[in-house]
C-alpha positions as CSV (number, residue, x, y, z in Angstrom):
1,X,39.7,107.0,121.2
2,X,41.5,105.9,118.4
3,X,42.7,108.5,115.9
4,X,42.9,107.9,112.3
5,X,45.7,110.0,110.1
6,X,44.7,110.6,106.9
7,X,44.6,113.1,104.2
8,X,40.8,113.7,102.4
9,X,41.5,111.6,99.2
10,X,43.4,108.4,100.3
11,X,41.7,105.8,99.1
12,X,43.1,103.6,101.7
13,X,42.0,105.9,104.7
14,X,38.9,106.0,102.9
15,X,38.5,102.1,103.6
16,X,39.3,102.0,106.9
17,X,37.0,105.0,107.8
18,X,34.1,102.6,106.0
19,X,35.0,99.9,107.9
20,X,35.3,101.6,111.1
21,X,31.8,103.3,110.6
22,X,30.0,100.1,109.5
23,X,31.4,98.4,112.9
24,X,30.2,100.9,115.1
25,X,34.2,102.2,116.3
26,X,34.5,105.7,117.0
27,X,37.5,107.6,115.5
28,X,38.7,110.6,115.3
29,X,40.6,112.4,112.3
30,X,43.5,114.2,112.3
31,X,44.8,115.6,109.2
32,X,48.0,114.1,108.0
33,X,50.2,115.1,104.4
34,X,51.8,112.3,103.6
35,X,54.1,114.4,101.2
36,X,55.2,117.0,104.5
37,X,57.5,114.6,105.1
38,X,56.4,116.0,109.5
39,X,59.2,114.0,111.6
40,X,55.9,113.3,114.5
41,X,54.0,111.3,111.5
42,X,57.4,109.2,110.5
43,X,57.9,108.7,114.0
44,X,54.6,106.7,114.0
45,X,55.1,105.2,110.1
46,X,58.8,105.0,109.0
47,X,57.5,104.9,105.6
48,X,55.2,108.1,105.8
49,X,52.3,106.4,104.0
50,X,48.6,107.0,105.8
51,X,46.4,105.4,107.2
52,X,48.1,105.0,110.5
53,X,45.5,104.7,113.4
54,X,46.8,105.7,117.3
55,X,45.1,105.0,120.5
56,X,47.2,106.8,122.7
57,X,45.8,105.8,126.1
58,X,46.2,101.8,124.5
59,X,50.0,103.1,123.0
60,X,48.2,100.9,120.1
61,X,49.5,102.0,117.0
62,X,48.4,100.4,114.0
63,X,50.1,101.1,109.9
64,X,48.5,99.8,106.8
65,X,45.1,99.5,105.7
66,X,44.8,95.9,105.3
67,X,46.8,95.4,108.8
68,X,43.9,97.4,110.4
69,X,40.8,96.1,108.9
70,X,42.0,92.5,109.5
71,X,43.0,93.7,112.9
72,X,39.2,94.8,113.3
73,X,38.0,92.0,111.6
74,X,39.6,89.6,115.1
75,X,39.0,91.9,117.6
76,X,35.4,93.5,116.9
77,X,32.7,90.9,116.4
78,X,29.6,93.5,114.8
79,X,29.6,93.5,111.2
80,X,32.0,91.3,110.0
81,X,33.3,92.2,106.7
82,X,35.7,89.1,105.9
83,X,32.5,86.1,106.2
84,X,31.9,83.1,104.9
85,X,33.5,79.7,104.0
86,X,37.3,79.5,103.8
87,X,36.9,79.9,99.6
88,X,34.9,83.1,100.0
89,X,36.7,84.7,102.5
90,X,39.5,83.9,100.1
91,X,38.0,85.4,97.4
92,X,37.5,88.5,99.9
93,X,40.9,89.0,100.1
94,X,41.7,88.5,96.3
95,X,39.3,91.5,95.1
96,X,40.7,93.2,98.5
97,X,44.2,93.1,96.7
98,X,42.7,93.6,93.2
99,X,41.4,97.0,94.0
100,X,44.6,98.1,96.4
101,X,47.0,97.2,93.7
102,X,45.3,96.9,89.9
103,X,43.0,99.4,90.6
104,X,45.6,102.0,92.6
105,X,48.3,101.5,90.3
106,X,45.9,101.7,87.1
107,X,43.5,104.1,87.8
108,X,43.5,106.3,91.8
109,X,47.4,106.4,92.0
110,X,48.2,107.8,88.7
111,X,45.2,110.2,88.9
112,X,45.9,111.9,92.4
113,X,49.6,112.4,90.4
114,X,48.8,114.0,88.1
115,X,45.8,116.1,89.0
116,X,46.5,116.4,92.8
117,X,49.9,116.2,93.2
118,X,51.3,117.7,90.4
119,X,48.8,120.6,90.7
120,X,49.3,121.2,94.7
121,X,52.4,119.9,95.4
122,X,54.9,120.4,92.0
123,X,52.9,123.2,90.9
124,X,53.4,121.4,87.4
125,X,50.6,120.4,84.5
126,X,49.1,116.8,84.0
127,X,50.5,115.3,81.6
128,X,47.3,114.4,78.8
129,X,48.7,110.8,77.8
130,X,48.8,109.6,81.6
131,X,45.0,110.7,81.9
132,X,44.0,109.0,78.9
133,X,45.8,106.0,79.4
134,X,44.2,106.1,82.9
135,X,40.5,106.4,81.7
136,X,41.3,103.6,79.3
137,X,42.0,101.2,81.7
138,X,39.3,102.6,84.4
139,X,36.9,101.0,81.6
140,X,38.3,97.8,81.8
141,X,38.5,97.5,85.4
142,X,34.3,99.0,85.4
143,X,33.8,96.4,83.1
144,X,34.9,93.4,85.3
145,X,32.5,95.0,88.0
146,X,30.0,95.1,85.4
147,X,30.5,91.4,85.0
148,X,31.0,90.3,89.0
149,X,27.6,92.3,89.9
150,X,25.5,90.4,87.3
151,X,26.6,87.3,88.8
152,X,26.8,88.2,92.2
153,X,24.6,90.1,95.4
154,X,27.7,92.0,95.8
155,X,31.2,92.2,94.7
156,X,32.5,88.8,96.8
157,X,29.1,86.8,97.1
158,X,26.0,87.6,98.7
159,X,26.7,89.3,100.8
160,X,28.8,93.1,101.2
161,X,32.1,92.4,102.6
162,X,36.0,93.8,102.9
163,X,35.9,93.7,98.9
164,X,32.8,96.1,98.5
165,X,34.2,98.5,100.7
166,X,37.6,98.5,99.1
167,X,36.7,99.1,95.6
168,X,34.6,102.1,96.8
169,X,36.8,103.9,98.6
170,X,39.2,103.6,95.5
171,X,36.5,104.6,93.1
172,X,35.2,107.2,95.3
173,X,38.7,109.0,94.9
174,X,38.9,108.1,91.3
175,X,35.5,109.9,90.7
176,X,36.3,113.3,92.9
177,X,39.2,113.6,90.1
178,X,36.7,113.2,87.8
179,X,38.3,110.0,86.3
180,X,35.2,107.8,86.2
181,X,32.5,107.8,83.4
182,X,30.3,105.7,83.9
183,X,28.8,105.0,80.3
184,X,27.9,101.7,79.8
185,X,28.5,100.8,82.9
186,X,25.1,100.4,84.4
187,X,25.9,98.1,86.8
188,X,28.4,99.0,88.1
189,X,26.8,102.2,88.8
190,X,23.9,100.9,90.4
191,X,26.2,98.9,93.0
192,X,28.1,102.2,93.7
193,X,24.8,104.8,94.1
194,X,23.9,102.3,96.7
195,X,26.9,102.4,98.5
196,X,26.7,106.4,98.0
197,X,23.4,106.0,100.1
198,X,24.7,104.1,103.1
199,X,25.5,106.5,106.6
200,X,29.1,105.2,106.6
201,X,29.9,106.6,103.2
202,X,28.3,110.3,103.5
203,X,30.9,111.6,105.5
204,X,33.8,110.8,102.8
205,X,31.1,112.6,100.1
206,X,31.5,115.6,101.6
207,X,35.2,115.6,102.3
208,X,36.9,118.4,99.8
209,X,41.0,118.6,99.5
210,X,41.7,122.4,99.1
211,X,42.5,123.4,96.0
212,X,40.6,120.4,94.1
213,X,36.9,120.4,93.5
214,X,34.8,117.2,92.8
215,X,32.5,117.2,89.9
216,X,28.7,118.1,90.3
217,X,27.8,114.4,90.7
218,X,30.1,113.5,92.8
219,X,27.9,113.9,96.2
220,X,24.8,112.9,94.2
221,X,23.7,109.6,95.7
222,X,21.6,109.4,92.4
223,X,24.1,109.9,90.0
């Protein structure tokens, strides 16, 4: 069985664990800080960033999250989550990258510094202009899914793909830091309630990271 490395709020585990459950592929977790620097996980990832995914028996090992779901996307028919004509898978992949790198450097990345790592790992405050910055531009990226979900099914077309999926998992971590607020925002709240509803996103709602707590609506597939 494969095994997925991971720590409970990276957002890029978080997509391949949505992508894995909406295909049907049993994994297993194992628990994996980045930050320990252990010599067994750099052994597997020279540059000690999760997700890394192992199938031992297969001596299959597989680094990066976009390496794995397009390795998913050839090899397991069910679900496919990069469809469509050449132009849409295209645009697939250009929200894919939109939320791994706007949205991560923007919004998830500097909020799991400075109210994750600074608080469990340097023991050090956050500073207040980062966080304000950060919700700042958290608005601007909730208003372009504002503006793609009045136009569209879902975030690529019509139908959910790779791009749905991605923004979630980032969003998802963004909102257990409490970085999201979602006034003025209603449609891009109603897209992510829904994907709050779906089997292959309740098991990342009830993660917890020791030490952090999410706030009360967090886990609320209403809210």
């Amino acid at each position: 069985m494969w095994q997925l490395f991971h720590f409970p709020l990276c957002p890029f585990s978080r997509k391949v664990r949505l992508l894995m459950s909406e295909k049907g592929i049993g994994y297993e977790l194992v628990r994996e800080n980045p930050w320990d620097g252990r010599d067994g996980f750099l052994a597997l990832n020279p540059a000690g960033r999760t997700p890394v995914l192992r199938d031992a028996q297969r001596g299959t090992v597989l680094v990066d999250s976009r390496a794995i779901c397009e390795y998913f996307e050839e090899t397991v028919e069910k679900s496919p989550m990069i469809n469509g004509s050449a132009a849409n898978r295209a645009e697939i992949r250009r929200l894919v990258a939109l939320f791994d790198e706007n949205f991560y450097g923007d919004v998830t990345g500097p909020l799991m510094h400075e109210k994750m790592r600074k608080r469990l790992v340097l023991r050090t405050p956050p500073d207040s202009r980062v966080l304000r910055e950060t919700m700042r531009l958290v608005d601007e990226h909730l208003d372009y899914i504002d503006y793609l979900i009045d136009n569209r099914p879902w975030l690529a077309g019509a139908t959910m793909s790779l791009a749905d999926l991605t923004a979630a998992a980032q969003i998802s971590v963004a909102d257990y830091l409490g970085g999201i607020d979602w006034s003025g925002h209603e449609p891009a709240r109603g897209w992510y309630s829904v994907f709050k509803s779906r089997p292959s996103f309740r098991p990342l709602l009830s993660d917890r990271m020791e030490g952090l707590h999410p706030p009360s609506h967090y886990a609320d597939v209403n809210a």
